[in-house]
N, C-alpha and C positions, 0 to 999 in steps of 0.2 A: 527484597534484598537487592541492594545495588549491584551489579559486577563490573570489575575491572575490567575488564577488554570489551569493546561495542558488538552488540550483535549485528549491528547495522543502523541502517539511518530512515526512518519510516515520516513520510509526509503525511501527517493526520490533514483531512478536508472533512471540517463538521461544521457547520454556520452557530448549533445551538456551544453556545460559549462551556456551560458547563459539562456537557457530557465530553469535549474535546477537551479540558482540560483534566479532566477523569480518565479517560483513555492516556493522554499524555503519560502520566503520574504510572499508572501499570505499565505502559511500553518502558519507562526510565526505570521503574523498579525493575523490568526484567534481563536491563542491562541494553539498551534500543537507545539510540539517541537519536531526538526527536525533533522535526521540522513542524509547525502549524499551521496552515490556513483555516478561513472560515469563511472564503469564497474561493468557486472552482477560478476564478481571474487571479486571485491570490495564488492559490499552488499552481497555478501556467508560469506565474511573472517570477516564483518559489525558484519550480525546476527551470527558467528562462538564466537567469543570474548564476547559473552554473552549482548550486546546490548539489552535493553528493546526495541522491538518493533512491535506496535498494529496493522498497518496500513505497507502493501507494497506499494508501486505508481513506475510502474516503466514502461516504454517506451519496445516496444516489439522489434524493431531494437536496438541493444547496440554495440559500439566496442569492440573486444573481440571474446572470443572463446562463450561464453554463452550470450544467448540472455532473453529478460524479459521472456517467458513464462516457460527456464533453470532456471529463479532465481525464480521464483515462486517454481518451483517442490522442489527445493533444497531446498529452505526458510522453506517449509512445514514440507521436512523431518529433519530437523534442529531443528524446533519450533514448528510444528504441524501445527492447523488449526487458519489460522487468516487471515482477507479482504484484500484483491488483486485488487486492480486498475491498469489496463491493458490499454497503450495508444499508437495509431498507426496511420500515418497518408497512412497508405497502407493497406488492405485488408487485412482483417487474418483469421485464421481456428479457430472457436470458443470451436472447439472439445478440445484443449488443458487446454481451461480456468477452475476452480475451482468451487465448491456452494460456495457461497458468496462473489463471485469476478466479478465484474464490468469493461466491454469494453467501453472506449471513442475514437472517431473519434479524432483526431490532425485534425486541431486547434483545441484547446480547450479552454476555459476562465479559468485562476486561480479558479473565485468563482465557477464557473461549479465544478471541479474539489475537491475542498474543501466541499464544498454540500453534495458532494460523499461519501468522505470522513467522513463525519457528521453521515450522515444515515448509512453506515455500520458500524462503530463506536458503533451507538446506537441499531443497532440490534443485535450485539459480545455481546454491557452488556446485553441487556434483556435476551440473550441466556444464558449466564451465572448465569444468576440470577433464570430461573429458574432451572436452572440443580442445582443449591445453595438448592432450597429449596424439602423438604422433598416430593416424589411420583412427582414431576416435570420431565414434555413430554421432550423427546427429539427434540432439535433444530431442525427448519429446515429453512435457508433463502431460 
């Protein structure tokens, strides 16, 4: 079901064409609007061109020179600090991953994956909201 207000703006990074246009279709139905790459040079050049965007999702094997946990590092130093959803259906070294960025095993379910997305979402605003207000702790996911 579509919603009226965006929950946010999520850069899908998947090289295989149809699982990222699958995921697309669930983040839009959840009310997400959605950016796509299908190489990590793509979501560099994405979030380069000034792109709004809240949420990374991006597959850790990519085509290409740069792989998801390259477009992460990159993405941060480009925009700073924002949730990283990391997806692999092969073993990974968790030492690369970010605070507040989240590993899924492949397969994964759309809503699985949108969930995810939900909940870091909602801990970016709480975190900002208190850094907003006056003598507010510093974040920690």
């Amino acid at each position: 079901m579509a919603h009226s207000r965006s929950c946010g703006v999520a850069l899908l990074v998947e090289d295989e064409w149809l699982i990222r246009a699958d995921m697309a279709a669930v983040f839009e139905d959840a009310g997400w609007e959605v950016e796509e790459a299908s190489t990590g040079e793509g979501a560099i050049e994405c979030l380069r061109n000034g792109q709004p965007i809240d949420l990374l999702v991006t597959d850790i094997q990519l085509a290409g020179y740069l792989n998801g946990w390259d477009v992460a590092e990159a993405a941060r130093g480009v925009r700073g600090d924002f949730p990283v959803i990391y997806a692999s259906g092969n073993p990974v070294n968790p030492k690369r991953s970010f605070a507040g960025s989240v590993f899924l095993s492949k397969p994964c379910c759309g809503t699985e994956v949108v969930k995810t997305a939900c909940e870091l979402a909602r801990k970016r605003r709480m975190a900002r909201d208190i850094e907003k207000k006056p003598g507010g702790k510093e974040p920690g996911f």
